[in-house]
PAZAPA-4460 file (N, C-alpha, C; in steps of 0.05 Angstrom, whole numbers, plus 32768, in hexadecimal, padded with zeros to 4 digits):
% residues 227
    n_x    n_y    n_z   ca_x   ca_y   ca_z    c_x    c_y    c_z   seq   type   mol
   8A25   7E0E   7C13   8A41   7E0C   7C0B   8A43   7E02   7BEF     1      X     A
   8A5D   7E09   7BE1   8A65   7DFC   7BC3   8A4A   7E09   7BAF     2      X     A
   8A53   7DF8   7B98   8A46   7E0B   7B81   8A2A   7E10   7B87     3      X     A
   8A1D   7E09   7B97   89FE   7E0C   7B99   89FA   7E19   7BB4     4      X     A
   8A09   7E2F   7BB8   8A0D   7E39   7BDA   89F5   7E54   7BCC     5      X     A
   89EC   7E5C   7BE3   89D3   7E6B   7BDA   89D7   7E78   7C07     6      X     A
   89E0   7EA2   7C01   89DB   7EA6   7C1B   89C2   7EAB   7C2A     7      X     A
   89BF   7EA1   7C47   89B0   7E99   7C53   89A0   7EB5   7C59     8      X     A
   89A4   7ECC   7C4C   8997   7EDF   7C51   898D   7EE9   7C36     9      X     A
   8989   7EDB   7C1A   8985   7EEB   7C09   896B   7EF1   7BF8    10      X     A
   896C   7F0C   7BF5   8947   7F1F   7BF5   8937   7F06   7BE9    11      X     A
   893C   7EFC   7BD0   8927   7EE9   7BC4   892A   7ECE   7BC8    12      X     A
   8936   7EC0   7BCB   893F   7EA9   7BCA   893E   7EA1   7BE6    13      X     A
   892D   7E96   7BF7   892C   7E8A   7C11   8931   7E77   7C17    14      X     A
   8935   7E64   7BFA   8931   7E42   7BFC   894B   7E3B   7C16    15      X     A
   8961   7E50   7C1E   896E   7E46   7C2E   8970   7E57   7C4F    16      X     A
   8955   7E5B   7C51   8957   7E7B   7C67   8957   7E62   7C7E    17      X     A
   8964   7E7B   7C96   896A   7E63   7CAD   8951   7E58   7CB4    18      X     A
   8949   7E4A   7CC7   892B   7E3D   7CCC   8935   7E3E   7CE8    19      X     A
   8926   7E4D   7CEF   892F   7E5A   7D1C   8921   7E44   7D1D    20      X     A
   8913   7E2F   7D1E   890C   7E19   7D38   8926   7E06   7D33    21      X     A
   8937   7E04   7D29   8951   7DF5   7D24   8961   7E04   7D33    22      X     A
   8965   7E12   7D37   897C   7E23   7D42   897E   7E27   7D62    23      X     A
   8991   7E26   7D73   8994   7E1E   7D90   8985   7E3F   7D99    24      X     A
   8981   7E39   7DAE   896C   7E52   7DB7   898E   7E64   7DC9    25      X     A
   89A3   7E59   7DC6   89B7   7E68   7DD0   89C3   7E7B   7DC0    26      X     A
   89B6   7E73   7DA1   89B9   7E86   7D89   89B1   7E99   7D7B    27      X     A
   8995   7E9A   7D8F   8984   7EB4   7D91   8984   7EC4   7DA1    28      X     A
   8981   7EDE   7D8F   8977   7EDE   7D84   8987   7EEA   7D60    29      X     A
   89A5   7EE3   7D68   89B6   7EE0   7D58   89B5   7EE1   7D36    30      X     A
   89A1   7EBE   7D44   89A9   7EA9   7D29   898D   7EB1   7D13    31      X     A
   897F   7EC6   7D1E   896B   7EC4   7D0D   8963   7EDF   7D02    32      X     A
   8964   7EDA   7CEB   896C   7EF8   7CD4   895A   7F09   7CD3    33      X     A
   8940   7F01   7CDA   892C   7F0E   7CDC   8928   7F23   7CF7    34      X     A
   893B   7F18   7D09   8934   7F30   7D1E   894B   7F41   7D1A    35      X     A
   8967   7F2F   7D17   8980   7F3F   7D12   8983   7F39   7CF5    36      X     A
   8986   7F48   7CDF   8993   7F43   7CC9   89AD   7F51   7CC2    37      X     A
   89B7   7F4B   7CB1   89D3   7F54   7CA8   89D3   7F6F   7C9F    38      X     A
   89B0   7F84   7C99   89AB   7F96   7C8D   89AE   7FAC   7CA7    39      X     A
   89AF   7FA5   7CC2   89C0   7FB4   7CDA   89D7   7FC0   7CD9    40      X     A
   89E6   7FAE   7CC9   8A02   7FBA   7CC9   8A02   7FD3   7CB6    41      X     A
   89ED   7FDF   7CB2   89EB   7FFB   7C99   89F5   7FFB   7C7C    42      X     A
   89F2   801D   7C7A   89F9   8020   7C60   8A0D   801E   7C4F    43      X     A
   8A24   8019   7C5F   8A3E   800B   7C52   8A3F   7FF7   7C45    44      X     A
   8A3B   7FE2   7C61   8A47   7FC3   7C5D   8A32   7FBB   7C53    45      X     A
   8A12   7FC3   7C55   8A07   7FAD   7C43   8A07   7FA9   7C2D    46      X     A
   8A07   7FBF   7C1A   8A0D   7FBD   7BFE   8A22   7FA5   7BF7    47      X     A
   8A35   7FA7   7C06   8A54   7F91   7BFF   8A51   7F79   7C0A    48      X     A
   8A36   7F6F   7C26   8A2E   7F55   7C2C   8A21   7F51   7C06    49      X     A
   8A0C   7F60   7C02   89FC   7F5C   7BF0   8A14   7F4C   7BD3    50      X     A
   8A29   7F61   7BCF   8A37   7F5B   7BB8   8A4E   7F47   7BC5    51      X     A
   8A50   7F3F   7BD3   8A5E   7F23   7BE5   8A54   7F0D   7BE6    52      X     A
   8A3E   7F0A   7BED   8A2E   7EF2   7BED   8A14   7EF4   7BDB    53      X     A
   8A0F   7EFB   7BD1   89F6   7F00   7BBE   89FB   7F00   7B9E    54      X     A
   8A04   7F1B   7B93   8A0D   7F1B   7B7F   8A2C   7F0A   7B7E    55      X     A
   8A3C   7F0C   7B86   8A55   7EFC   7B89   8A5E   7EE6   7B95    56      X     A
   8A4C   7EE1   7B9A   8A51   7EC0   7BAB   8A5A   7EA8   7B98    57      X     A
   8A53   7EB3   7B88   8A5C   7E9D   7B62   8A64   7EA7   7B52    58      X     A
   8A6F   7EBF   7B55   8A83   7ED2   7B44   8A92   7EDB   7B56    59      X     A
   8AAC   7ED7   7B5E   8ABF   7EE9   7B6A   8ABC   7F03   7B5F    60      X     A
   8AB7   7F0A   7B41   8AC6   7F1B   7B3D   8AB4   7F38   7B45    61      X     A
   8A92   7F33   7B4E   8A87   7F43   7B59   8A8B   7F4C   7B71    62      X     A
   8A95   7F3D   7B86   8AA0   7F44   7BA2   8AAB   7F55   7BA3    63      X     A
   8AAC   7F66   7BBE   8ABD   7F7D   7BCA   8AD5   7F73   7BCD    64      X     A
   8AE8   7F90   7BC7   8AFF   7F92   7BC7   8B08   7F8E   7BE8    65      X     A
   8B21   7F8A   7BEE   8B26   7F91   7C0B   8B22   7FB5   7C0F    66      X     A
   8B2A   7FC8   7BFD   8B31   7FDD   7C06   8B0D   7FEA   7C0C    67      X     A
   8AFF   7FD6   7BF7   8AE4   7FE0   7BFB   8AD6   7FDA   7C1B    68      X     A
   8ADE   7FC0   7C23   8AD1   7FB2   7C38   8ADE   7FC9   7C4D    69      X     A
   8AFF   7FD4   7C50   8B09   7FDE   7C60   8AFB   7FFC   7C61    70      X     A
   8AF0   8004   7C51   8AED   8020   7C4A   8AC1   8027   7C59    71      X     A
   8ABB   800F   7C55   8A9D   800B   7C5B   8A9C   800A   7C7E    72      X     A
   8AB6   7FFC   7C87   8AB7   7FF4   7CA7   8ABB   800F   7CAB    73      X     A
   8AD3   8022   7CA4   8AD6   803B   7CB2   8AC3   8045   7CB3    74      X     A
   8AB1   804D   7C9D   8A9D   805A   7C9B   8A83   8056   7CAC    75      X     A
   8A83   8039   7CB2   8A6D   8022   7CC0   8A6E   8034   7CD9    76      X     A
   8A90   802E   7CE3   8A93   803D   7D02   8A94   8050   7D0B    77      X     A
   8A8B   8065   7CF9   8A8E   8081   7CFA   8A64   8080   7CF8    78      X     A
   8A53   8069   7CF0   8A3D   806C   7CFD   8A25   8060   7D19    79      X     A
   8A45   8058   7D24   8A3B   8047   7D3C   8A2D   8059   7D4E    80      X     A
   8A1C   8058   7D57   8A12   806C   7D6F   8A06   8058   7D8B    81      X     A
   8A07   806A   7DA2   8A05   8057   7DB7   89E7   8052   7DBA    82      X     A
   89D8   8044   7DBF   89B8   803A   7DD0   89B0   804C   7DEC    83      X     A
   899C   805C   7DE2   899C   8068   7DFE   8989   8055   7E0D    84      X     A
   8985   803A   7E0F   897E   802C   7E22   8998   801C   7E2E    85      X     A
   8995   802C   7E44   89AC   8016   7E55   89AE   7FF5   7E56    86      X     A
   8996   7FE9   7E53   8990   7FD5   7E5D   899A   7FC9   7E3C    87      X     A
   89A1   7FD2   7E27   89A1   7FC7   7E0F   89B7   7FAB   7E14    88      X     A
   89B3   7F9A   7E03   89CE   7F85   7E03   89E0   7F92   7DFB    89      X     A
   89E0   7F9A   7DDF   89F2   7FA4   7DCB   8A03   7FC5   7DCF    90      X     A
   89ED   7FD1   7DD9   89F5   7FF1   7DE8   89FD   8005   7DD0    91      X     A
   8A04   7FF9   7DB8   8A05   8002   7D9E   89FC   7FF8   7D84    92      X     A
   89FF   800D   7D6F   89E7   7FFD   7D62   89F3   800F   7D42    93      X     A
   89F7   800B   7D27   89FB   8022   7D1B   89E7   8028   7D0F    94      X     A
   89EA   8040   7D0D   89CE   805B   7CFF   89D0   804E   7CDA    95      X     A
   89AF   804F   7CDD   89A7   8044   7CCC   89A8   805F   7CAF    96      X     A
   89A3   8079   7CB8   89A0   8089   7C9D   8986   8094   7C9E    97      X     A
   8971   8090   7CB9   895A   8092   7CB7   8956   80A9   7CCD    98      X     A
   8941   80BA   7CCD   8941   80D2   7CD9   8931   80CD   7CFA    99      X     A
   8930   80B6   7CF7   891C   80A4   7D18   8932   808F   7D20   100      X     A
   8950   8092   7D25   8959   8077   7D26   894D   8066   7D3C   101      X     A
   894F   804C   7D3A   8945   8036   7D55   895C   802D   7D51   102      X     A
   8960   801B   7D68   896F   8007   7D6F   896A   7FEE   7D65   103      X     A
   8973   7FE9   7D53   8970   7FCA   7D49   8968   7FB2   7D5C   104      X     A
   897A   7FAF   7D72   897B   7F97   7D89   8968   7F9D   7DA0   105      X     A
   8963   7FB4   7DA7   894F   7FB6   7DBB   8933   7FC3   7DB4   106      X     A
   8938   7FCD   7D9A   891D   7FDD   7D8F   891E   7FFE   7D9F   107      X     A
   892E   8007   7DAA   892B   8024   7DBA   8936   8036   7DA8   108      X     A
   8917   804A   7DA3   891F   805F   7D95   8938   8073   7D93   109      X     A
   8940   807F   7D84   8951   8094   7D94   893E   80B0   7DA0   110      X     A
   8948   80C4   7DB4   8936   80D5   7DBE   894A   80ED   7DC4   111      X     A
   8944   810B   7DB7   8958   8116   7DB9   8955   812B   7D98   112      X     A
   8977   8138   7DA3   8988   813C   7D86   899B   812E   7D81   113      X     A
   89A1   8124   7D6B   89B0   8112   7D5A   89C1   8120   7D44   114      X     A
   89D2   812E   7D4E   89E0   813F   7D35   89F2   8123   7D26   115      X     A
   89EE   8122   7D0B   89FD   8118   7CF5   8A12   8125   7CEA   116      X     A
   8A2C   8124   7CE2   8A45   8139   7CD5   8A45   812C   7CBD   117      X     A
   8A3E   813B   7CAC   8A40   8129   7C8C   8A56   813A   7C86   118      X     A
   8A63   8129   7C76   8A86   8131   7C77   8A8D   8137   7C57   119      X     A
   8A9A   814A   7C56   8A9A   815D   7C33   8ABA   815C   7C35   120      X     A
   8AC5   8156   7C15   8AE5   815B   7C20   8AE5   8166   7C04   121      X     A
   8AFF   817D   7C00   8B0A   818B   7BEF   8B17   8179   7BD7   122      X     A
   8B1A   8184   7BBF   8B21   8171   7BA7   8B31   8186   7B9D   123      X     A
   8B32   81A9   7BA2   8B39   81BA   7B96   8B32   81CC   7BAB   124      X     A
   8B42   81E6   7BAE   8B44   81FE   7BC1   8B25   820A   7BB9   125      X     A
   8B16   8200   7BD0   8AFF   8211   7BD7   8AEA   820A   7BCC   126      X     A
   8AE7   81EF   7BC5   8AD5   81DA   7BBA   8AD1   81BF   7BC5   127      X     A
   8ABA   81B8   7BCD   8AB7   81A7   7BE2   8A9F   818C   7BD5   128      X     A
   8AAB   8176   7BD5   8A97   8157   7BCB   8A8C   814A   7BDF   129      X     A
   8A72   8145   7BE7   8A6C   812C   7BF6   8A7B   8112   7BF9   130      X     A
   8A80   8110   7C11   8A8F   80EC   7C0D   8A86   80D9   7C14   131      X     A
   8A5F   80E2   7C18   8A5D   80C7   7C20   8A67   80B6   7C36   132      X     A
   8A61   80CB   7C44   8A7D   80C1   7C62   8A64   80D8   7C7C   133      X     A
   8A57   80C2   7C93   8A4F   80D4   7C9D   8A60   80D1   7CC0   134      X     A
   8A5D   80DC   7CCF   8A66   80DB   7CF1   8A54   80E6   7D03   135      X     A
   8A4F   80CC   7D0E   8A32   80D4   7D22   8A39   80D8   7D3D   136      X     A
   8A34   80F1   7D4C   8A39   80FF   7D5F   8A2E   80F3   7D7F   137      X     A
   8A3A   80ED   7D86   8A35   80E8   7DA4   8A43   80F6   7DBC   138      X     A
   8A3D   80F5   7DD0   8A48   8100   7DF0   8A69   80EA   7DED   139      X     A
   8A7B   80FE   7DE8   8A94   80E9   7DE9   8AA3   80E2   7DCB   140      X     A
   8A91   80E8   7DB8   8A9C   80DC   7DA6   8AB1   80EF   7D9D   141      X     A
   8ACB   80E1   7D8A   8AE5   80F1   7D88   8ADF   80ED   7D68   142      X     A
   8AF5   8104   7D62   8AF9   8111   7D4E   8B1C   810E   7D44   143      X     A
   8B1D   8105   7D2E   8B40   80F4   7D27   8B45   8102   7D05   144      X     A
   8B58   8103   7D05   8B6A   8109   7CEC   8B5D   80FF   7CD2   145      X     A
   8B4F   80E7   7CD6   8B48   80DB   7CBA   8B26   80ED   7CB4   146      X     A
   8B1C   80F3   7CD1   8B03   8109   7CCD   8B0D   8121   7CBC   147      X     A
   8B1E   8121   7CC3   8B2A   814C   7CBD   8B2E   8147   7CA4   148      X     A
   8B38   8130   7C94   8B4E   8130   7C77   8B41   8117   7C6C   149      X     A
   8B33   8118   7C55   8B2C   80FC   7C4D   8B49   80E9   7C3E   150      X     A
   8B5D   80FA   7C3B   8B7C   80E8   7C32   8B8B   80DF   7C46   151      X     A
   8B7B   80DF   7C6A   8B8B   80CE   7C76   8B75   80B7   7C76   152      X     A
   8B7E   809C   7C83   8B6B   8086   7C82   8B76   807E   7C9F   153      X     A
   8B61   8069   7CAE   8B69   8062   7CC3   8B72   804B   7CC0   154      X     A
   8B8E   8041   7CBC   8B9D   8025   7CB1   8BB2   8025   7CBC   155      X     A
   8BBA   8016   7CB3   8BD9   8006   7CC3   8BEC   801C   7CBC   156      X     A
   8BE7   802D   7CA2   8BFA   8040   7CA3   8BF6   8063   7CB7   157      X     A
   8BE0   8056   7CBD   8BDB   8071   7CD2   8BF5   8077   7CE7   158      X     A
   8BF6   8095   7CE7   8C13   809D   7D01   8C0A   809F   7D1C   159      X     A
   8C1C   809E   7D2A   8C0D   809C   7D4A   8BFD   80C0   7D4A   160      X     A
   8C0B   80D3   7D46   8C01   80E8   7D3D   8BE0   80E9   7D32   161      X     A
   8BE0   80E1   7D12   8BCA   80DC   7D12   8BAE   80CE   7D23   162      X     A
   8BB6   80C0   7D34   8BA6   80AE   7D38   8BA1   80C2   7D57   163      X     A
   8BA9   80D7   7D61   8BA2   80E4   7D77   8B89   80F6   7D75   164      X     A
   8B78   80F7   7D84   8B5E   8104   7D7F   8B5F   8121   7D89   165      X     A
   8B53   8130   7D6D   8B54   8145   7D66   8B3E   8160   7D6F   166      X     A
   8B2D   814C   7D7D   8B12   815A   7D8B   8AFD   8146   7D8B   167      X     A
   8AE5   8152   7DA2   8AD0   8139   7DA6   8AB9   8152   7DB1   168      X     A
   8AA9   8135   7DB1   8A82   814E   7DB1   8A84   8146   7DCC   169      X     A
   8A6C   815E   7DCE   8A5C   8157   7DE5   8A46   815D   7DE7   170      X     A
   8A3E   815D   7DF9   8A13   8161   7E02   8A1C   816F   7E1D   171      X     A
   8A18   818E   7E16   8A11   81A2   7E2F   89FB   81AA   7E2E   172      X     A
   89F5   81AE   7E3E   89D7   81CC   7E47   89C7   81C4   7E2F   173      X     A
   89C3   81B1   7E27   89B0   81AB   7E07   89B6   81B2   7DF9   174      X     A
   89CE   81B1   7DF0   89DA   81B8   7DD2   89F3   81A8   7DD6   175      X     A
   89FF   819C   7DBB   8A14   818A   7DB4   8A2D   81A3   7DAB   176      X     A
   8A45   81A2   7DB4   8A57   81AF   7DAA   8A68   81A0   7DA4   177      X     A
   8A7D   81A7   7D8F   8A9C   8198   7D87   8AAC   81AB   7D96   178      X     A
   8AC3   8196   7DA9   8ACC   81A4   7DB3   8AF3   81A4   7DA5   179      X     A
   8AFE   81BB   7DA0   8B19   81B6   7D8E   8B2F   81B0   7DA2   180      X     A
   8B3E   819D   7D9C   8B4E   8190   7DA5   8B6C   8195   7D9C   181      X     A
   8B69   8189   7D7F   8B89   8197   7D74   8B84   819D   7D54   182      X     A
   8B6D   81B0   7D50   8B68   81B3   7D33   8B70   81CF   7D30   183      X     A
   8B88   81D4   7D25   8B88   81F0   7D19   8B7C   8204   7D0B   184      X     A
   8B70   81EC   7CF5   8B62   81FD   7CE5   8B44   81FC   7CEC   185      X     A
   8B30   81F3   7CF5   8B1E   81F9   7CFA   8B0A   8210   7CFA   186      X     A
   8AFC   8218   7CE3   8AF7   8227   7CD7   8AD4   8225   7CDB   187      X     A
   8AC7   823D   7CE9   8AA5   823E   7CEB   8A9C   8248   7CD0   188      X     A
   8A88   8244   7CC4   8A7A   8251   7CB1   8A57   8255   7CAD   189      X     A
   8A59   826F   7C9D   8A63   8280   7C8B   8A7B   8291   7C93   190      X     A
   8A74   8295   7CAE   8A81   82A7   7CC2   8AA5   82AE   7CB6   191      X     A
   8AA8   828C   7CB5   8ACC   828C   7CB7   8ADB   8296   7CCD   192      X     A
   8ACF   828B   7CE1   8ADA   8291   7CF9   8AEA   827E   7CFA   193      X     A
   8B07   827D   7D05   8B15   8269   7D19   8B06   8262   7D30   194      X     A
   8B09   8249   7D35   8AFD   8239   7D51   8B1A   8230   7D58   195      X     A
   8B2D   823E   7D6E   8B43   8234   7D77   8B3D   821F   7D84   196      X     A
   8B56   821B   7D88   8B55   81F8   7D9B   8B51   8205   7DBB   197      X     A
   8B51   81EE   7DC5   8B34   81FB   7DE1   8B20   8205   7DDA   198      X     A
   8B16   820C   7DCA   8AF8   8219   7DBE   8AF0   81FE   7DB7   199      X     A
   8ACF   820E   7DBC   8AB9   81F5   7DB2   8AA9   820C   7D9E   200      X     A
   8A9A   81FA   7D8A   8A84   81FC   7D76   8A70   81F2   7D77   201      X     A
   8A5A   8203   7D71   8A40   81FE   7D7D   8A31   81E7   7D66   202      X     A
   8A26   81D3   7D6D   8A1E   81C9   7D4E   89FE   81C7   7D4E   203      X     A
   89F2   81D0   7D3E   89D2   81D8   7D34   89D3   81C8   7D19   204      X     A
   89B6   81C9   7D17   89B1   81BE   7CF7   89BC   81D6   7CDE   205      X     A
   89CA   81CD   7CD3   89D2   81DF   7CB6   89F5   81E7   7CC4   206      X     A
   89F6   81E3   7CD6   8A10   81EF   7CD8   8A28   81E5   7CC9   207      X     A
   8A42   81F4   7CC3   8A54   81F0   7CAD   8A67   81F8   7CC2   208      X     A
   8A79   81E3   7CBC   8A96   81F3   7CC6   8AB6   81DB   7CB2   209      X     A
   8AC3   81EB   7CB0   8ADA   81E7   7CA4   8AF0   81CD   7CB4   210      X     A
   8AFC   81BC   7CB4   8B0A   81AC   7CC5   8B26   81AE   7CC4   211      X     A
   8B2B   81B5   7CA0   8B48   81B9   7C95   8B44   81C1   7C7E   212      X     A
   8B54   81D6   7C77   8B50   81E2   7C5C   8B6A   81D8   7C4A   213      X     A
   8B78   81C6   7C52   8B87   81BB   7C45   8B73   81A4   7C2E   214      X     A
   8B92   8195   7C19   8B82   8190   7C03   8B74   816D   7C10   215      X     A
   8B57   8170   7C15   8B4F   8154   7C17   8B44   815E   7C36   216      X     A
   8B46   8178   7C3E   8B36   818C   7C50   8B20   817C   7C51   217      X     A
   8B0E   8176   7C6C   8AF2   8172   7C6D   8AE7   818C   7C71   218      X     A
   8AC7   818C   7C69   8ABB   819E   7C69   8A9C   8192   7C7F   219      X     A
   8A91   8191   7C8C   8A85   8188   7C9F   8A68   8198   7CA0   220      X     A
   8A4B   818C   7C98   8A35   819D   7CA1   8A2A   8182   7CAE   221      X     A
   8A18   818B   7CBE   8A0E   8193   7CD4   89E9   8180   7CCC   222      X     A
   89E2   816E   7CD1   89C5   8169   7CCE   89C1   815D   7CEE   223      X     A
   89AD   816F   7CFC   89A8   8165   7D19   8987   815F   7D13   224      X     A
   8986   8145   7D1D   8966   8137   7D22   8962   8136   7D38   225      X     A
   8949   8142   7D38   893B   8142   7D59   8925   8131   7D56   226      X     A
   8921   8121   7D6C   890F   810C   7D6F   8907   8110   7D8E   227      X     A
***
């Protein structure tokens, strides 16, 4: 704490790392950074722990913005995926970015296909940017307004409209499909087929399909890991 505060997780500086034989054994395996660290919570938020408490812990003026912190969580929760060990504490865990994910808290591989949606949105008619925005596919998982359009956000100004889900995956017969819910435009590619609503899309590695061709349209491919 105060001018000489130094965080308890930082890469070089240990002089203040927790010391687990101090720590109540009701706090493990919690309290100790080495089994759980803050570098779990992925590729968002750690960068902004790092410039929060590390670089900015004695400079405000390096710290994250709120809209930054708010913008890293959406993104965070869009890479939660479930533990396929039942027995896990946690039962979720977010994807690290790595093509073998494990489970942080129980150590259980993932086993399977793992389709990833890395998410492309329009800046201009028929031109598409990375956002740096990925959505990791599960049995169940839904599909919302702020997926389809990177100019909606999921916030207090969201409409009840918006916030109704627009389609969700699944795991049939060994293959993952999106199934369309209330997406008009939904567009397969190269093909350019419509995928009406009640239709499903088949998803493979490399596949492309369109979400909204409006301006701020996502554009959606396809990376499936088999493990």
């Amino acid at each position: 704490m105060g001018e000489r505060a130094l965080f308890i997780e930082h890469p070089t500086d240990r002089s203040n790392a927790v010391k687990v034989n101090q720590v109540s054994s009701f706090s493990l395996p919690w309290a100790d950074p080495q089994k759980i660290p803050y570098t779990i919570m992925g590729p968002y938020l750690k960068p902004l722990f790092d410039r929060a408490f590390i670089d900015g812990l004695h400079d405000p003026s390096k710290r994250p913005t709120a809209d930054e912190w708010e913008s890293a969580l959406v993104k965070t929760v869009d890479l939660i995926q479930p533990c396929q060990n039942k027995d896990c504490d946690q039962k979720w865990y977010v994807f690290n970015g790595k093509t073998k994910p494990v489970c942080p808290y129980c150590g259980t591989p993932y086993k399977g296909k793992l389709p990833i949606l890395n998410l492309y949105s329009s800046r201009k008619a028929g031109t598409f940017r990375p956002d740096d925005h990925r959505l990791m596919v599960w049995s169940g998982q839904s599909l919302y307004a702020w997926h389809v359009n990177r100019l909606i956000a999921p916030n207090e100004r969201t409409t009840d409209e918006q916030k109704k889900r627009v389609g969700y995956f699944v795991f049939h017969n060994d293959q993952w499909w999106l199934v369309n819910e209330g997406l008009s435009g939904l567009i397969s590619l190269p093909d350019r087929k419509t995928v009406g609503i009640g239709e499903k899309l088949l998803l493979e590695d490399n596949t492309q399909f369109i979400l909204s061709s409006e301006d701020g349209g996502r554009l959606v491919v396809v990376q499936l890991v088999v493990n």
